[in-house]
C-alpha positions in Angstrom: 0.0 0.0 0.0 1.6 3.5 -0.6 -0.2 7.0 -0.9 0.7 9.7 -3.6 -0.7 12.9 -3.3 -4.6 11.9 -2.4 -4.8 8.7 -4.1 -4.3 4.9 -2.4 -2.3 2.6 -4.1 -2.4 -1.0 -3.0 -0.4 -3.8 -4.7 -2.4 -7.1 -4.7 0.2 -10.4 -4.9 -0.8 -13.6 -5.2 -4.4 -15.2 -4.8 -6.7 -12.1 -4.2 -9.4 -13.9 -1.8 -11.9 -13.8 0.7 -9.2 -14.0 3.6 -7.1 -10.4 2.4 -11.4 -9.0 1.5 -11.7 -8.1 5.3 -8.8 -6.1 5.9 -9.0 -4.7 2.7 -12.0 -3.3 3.4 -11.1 -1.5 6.6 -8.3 0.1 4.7 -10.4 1.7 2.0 -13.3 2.5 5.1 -10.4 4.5 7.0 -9.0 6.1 3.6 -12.4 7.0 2.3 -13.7 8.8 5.9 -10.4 10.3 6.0 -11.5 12.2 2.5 -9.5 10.5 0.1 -11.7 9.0 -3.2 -8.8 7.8 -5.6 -8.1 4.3 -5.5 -5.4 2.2 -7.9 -5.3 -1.6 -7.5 -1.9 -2.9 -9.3 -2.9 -6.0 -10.3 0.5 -7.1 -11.9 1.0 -10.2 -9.6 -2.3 -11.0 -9.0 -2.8 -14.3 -9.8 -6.4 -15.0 -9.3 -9.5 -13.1 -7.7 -12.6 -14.7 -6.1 -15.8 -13.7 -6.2 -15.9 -12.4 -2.4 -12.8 -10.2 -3.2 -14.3 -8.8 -6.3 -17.5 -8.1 -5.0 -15.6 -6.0 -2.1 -14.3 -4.0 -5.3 -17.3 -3.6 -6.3 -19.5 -2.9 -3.5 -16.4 -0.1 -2.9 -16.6 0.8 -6.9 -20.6 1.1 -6.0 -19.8 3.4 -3.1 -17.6 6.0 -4.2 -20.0 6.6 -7.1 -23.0 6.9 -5.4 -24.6 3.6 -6.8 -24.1 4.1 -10.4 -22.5 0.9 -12.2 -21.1 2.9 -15.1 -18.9 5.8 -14.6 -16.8 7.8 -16.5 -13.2 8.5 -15.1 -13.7 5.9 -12.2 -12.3 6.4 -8.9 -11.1 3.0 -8.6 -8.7 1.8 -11.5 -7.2 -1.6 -12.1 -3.9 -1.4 -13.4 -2.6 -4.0 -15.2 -5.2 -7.5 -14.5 -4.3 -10.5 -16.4 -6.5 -11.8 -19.0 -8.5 -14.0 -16.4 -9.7 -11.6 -14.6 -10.4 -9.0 -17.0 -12.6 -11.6 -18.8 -14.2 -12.2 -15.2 -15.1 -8.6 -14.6 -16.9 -8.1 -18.0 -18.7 -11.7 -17.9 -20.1 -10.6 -14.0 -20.7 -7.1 -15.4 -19.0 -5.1 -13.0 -16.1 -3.9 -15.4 -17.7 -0.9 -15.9 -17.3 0.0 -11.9 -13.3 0.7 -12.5 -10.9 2.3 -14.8 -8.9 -1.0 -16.1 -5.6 -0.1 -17.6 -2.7 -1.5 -19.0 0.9 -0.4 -18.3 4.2 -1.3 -19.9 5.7 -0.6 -16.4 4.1 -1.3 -12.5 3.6 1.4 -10.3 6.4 2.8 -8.3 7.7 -0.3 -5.9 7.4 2.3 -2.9 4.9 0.0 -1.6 4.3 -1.1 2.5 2.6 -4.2 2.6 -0.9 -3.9 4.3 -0.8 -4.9 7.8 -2.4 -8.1 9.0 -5.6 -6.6 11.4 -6.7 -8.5 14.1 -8.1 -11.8 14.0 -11.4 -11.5 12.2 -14.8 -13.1 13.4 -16.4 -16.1 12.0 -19.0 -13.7 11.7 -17.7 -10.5 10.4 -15.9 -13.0 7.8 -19.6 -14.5 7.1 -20.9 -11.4 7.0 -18.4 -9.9 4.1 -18.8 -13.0 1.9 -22.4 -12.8 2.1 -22.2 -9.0 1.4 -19.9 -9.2 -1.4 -22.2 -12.0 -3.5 -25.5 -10.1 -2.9 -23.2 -7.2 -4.6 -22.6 -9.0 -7.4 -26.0 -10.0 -7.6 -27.5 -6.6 -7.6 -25.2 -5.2 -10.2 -26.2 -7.8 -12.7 -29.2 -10.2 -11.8 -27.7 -12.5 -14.0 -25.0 -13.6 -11.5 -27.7 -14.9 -8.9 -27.6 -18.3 -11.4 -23.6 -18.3 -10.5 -24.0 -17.2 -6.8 -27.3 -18.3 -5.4 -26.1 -21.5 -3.6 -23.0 -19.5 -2.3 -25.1 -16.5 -1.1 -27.4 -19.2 0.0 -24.8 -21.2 1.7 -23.4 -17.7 3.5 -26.8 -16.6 4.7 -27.2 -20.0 6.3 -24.1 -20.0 8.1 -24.3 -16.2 9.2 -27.5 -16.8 10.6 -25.9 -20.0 12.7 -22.6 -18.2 13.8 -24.9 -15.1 15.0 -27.7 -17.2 16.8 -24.8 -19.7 18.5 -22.5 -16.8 19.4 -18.9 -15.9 19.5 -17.2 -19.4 19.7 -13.5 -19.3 20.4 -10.5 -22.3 20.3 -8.4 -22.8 23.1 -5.9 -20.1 21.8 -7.9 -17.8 22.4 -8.6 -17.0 18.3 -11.8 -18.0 16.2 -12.4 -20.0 13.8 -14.6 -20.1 10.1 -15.5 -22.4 7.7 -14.5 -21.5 4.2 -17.1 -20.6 2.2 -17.5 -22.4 -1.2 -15.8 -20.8 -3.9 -17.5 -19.8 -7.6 -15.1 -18.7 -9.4 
């Protein structure tokens, strides 16, 4: 993560999934009430993204422009996705949420990686998942056909982990089950 002038740069590596979704989110929640509305993902190293990570995007795509799923000069641009993952965000219909560019080079390599938050609830994680597929839903009804068992699946098990309670191992730390996984 890095920050030029008033826009937030974060450097996605690797499998971008619903485990990195929840801090993720609290970053662009504390950047966006501190006034900033510019947001790059490099996407140079990212290997994959599910469907809970990319409906984070877009719920945050949704956000910033006040609900519309077409934008012109998007505040949240994706710099550089593979193939895959374009292709994904035009097939769920959310590509028109971002700015996707390409770029002969990657962005400056003044990057901090994103620090791990605190041990996430089986809840809060349930919670995001479920949050992230309804999103995906709602921008293009289309998607329920894709998503309807996993949404279903995450509703389900939000409803258990909030009527059981906060359930905690012997370290102290909680545990989730993993939702399925679409894409």
């Amino acid at each position: 993560m890095a920050v030029f002038d008033r826009t937030v740069c974060v450097k996605v590596n690797g499998r971008a999934d619903f485990t990195s979704s929840l801090d993720l989110k609290k970053l662009v929640w504390e950047f966006l009430e501190r006034g900033f509305k510019h947001f790059v993902f490099e996407l140079c190293d990212c290997l994959s993204m599910d469907s809970t990570f990319l409906g984070l995007l877009s719920g945050i795509g949704l956000r910033i422009s006040g609900g519309r799923s077409e934008q012109l000069g998007a505040p949240l641009e994706l710099l550089n996705p593979n193939p895959r993952i374009a292709e994904t965000l035009e097939n769920l219909g959310v590509a028109g949420l971002f700015a996707i560019r390409t770029s002969a080079e990657p962005m400056s390599n003044q990057f901090e990686p994103l620090a791990k938050g605190a041990n996430h609830t089986p809840v809060e994680l349930a919670r995001t998942c479920l949050e992230a597929h309804e999103t995906l839903i709602s921008i293009k009804p289309e998607n329920a056909r894709i998503f309807k068992d996993v949404a279903q699946f995450l509703a389900d098990d939000l409803k258990r982990l909030e009527s059981a309670g906060p359930k905690q191992k012997e370290d102290g730390s909680s545990s989730a089950p993993k939702p399925p996984s679409n894409t």
